[in-house]
C-alpha positions in Angstrom: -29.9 -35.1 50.7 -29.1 -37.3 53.8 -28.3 -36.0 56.9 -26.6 -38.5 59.5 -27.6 -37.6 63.1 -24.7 -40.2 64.9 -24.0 -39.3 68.4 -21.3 -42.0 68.7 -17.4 -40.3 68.2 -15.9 -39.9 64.9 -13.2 -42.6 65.4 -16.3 -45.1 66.0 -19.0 -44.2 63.1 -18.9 -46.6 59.9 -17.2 -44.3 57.4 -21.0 -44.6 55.2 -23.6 -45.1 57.9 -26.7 -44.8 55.2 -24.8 -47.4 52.9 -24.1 -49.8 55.7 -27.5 -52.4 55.8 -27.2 -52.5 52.1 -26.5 -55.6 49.8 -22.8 -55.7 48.3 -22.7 -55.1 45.0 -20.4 -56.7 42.3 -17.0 -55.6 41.9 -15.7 -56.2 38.1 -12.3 -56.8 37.6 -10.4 -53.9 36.3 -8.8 -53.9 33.0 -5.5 -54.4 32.0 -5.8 -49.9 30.8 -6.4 -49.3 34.6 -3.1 -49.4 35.9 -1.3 -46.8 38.6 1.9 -47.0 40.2 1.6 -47.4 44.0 3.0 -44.5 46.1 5.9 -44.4 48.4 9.0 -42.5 46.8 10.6 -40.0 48.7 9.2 -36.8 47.4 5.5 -38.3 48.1 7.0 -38.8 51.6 7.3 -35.2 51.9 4.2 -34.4 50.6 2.7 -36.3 52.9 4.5 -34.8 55.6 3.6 -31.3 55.2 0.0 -32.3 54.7 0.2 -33.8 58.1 2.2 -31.5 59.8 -0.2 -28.5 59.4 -3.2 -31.4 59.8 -4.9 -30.9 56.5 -7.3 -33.0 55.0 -6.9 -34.0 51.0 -9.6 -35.5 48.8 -6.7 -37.6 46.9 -6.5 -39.6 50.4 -10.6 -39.3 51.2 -12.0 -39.8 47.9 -9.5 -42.9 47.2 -7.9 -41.3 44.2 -6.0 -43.4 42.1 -3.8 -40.6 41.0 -2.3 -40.4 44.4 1.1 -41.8 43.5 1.6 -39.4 40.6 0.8 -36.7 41.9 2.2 -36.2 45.4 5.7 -37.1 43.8 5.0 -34.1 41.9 4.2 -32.4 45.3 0.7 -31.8 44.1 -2.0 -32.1 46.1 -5.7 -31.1 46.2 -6.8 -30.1 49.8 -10.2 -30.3 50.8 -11.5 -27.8 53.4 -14.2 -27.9 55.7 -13.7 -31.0 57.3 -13.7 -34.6 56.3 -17.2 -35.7 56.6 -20.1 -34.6 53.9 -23.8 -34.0 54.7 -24.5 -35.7 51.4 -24.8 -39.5 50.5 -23.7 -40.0 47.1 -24.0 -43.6 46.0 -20.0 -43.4 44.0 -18.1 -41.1 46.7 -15.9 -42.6 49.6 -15.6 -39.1 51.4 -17.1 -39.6 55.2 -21.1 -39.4 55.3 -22.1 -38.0 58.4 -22.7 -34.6 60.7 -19.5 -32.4 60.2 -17.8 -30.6 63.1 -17.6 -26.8 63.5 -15.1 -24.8 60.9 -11.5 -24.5 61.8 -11.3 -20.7 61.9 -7.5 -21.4 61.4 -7.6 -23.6 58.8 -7.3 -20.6 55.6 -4.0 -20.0 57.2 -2.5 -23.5 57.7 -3.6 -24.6 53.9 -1.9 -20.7 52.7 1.3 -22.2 54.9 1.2 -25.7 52.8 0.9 -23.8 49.9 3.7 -22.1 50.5 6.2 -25.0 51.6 5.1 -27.2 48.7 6.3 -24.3 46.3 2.8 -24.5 44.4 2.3 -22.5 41.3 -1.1 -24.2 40.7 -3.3 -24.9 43.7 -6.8 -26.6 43.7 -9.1 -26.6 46.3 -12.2 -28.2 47.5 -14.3 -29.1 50.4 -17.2 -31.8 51.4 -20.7 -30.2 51.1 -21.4 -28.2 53.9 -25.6 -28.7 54.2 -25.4 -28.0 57.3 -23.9 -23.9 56.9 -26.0 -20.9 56.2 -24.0 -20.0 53.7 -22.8 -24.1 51.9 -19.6 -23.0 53.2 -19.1 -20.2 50.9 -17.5 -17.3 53.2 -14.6 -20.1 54.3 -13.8 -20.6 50.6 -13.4 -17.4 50.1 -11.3 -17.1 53.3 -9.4 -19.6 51.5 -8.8 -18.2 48.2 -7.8 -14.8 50.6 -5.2 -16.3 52.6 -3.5 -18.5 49.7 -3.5 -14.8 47.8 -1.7 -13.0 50.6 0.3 -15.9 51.3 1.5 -16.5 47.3 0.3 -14.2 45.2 2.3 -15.8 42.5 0.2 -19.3 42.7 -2.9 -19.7 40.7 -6.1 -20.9 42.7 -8.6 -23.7 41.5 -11.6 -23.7 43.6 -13.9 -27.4 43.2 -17.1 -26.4 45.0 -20.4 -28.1 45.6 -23.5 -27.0 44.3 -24.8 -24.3 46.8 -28.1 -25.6 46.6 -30.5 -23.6 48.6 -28.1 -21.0 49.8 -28.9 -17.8 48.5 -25.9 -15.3 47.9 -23.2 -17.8 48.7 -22.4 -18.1 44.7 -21.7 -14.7 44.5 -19.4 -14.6 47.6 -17.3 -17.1 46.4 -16.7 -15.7 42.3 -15.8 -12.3 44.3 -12.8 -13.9 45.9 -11.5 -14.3 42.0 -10.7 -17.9 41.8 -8.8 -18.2 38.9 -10.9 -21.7 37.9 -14.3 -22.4 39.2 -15.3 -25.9 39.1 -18.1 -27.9 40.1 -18.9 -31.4 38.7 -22.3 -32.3 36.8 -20.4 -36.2 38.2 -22.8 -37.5 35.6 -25.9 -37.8 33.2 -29.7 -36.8 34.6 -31.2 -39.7 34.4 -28.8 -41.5 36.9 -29.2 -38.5 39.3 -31.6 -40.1 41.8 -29.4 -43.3 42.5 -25.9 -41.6 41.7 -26.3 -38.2 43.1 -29.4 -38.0 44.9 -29.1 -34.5 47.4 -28.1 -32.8 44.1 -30.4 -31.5 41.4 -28.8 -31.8 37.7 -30.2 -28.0 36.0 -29.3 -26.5 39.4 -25.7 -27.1 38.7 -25.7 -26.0 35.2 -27.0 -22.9 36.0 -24.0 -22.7 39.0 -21.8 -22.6 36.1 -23.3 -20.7 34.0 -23.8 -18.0 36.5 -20.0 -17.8 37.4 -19.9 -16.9 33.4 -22.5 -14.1 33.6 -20.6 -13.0 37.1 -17.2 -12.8 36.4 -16.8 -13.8 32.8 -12.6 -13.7 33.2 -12.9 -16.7 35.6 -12.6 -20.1 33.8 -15.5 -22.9 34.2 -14.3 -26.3 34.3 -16.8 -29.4 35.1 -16.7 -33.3 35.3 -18.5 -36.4 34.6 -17.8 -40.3 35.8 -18.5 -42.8 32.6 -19.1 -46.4 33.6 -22.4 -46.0 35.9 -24.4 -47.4 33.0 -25.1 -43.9 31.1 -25.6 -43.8 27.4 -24.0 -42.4 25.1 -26.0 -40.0 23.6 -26.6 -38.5 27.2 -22.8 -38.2 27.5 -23.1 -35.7 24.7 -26.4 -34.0 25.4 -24.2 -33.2 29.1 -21.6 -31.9 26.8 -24.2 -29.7 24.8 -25.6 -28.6 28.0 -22.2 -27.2 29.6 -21.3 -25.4 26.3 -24.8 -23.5 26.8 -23.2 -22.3 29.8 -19.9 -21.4 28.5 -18.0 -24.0 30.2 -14.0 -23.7 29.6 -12.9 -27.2 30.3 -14.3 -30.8 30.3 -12.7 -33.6 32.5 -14.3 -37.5 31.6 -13.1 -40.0 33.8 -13.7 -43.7 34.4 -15.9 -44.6 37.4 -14.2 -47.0 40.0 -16.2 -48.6 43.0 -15.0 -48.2 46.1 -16.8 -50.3 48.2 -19.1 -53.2 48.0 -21.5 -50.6 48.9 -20.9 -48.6 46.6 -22.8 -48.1 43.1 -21.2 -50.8 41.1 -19.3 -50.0 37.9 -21.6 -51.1 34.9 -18.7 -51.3 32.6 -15.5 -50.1 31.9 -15.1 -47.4 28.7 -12.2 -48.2 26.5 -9.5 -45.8 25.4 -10.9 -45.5 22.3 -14.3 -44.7 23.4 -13.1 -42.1 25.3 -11.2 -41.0 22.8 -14.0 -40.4 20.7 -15.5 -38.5 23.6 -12.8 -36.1 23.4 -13.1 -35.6 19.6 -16.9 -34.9 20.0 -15.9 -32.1 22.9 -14.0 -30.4 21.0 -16.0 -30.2 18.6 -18.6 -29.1 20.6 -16.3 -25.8 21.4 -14.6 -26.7 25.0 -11.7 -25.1 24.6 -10.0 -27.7 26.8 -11.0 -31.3 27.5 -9.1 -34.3 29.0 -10.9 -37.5 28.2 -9.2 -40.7 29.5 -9.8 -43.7 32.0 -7.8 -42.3 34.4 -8.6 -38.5 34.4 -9.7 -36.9 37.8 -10.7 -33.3 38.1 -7.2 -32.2 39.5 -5.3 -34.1 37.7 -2.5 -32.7 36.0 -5.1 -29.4 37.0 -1.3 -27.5 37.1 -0.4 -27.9 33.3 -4.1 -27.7 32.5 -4.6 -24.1 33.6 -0.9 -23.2 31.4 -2.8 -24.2 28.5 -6.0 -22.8 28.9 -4.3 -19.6 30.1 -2.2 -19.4 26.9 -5.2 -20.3 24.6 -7.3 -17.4 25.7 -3.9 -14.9 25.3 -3.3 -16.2 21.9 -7.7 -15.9 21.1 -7.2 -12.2 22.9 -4.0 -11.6 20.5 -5.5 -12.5 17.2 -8.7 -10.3 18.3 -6.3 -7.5 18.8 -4.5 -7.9 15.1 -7.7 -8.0 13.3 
């Protein structure tokens, strides 16, 4: 974990203080598979509007998500809570490195009013880590999943969290708000933890999910890796036989993109084929959902996503009942 002590104003810090002395690192060109349409159209406009107009912050803006365009025209955005600046350094993530300010004891309320206007019948949420908090941020989650309920009880809630690490209890305050998803993303194999993920600790987040299972075993698990930081493949699958030992719903497999010089540089892009053949293997693993391609993100599409898994577990529940 890094910590950035900076006592110069926000507006003023480099957006990645720890990553600023270090050497640029190669950029590959992108294939001609990598390719999203640029936002702008009208209904992204008023996504964007109502973002700004109760002063949220989204990851699709922070982390640089490609999926940007798409989704705001759908009016589909994933707000992140807790700020906009992480106490962790990861070596792939664009999100503001640095010593967060104090919670906004209003903001449950203000991202229940977005919500709201943006008609959404799926929400996801997530937040920057929180290192700094007793409690990893936990009790403001659960603020969050509280407000969204009593705001629209009709909309489904998607929680992305971090890992918790070190913060006793916090788990369990979070899976009793009843999040309809819980996710939290492995981001990628062990062996590239210490220069990928280095605050994090790889069995630590296993177990996260895993214990959300043994909690509240109605709430669906979902988790993530990045392909293309120089992982093999038979670690790609061993992840896979390691989140089906914790009863993990839903895989997402997404293709890595640098987003910096700075940043850990892609080793190589995966093909759509290779990805497809991920997807075959995690299915056959038992996921009962996966979504495998060079441009999935752990929101995207999160909306439809939930339908199916939803209507998967009815019809498993229904076929149970006939027997």
């Amino acid at each position: 974990m890094a910590l950035v002590l900076d006592l110069l104003s926000q507006d003023r810090r480099p957006r990645h203080p720890e990553k600023a002395h270090r050497p640029d690192q190669p950029v590959l060109r992108k294939p001609d598979w990598i390719r999203v349409k640029a936002p702008g159209s009208a209904r992204w406009a008023e996504t964007n509007r109502i973002v700004r107009q109760n002063g949220l912050v989204t990851v699709c803006e922070e982390a640089g998500c490609p999926n940007i365009g798409e989704c705001w025209e759908k009016k589909h955005a994933t707000f992140m809570i807790m700020g906009d600046t992480c106490t962790r350094a990861c070596s792939f993530c664009n999100v503001r490195t640095g010593l967060p300010e104090a919670l906004d004891a209003d903001e449950p309320g203000k991202v229940a009013e977005a919500v709201a206007k943006l008609g959404l019948e799926h929400v996801v949420v997530t937040s920057v880590d929180r290192d700094d908090l007793a409690d990893g941020g936990a009790a403001h989650f659960a603020a969050v999943i509280g407000a969204i309920r009593a705001r629209s009880p009709a909309t489904t809630i998607e929680i992305l969290t971090p890992d918790f690490l070190r913060k006793d209890g916090a788990l369990e305050v979070v899976v009793a708000a009843k999040p309809d998803v819980f996710n939290h993303n492995l981001e990628t194999v062990p062996s590239k933890y210490l220069t990928v993920r280095p605050g994090a600790r790889y069995f630590h987040s296993v177990r996260l999910l895993q214990r959300v299972k043994e909690l509240d075993p109605a709430i669906f698990t979902k988790s993530g890796i990045m392909v293309g930081l120089g992982e093999a493949r038979h670690e790609v699958l061993q992840v896979m036989d390691d989140l089906r030992s914790a009863h993990v719903d839903f895989l997402t497999i997404g293709q890595y993109l640098q987003p910096t010089r700075k940043h850990h540089p892609v080793v190589g892009f995966i093909t759509p084929d290779e990805f497809k053949a991920y997807e075959t293997s995690a299915y056959a693993k038992g996921f009962s959902l996966v979504s495998a391609t060079p441009l999935t993100r752990s929101s995207h599409h999160a909306g439809e996503d939930f339908a199916k898994l939803r209507a998967k577990r009815e019809a498993e529940l229904g076929r149970a009942a006939a027997r």
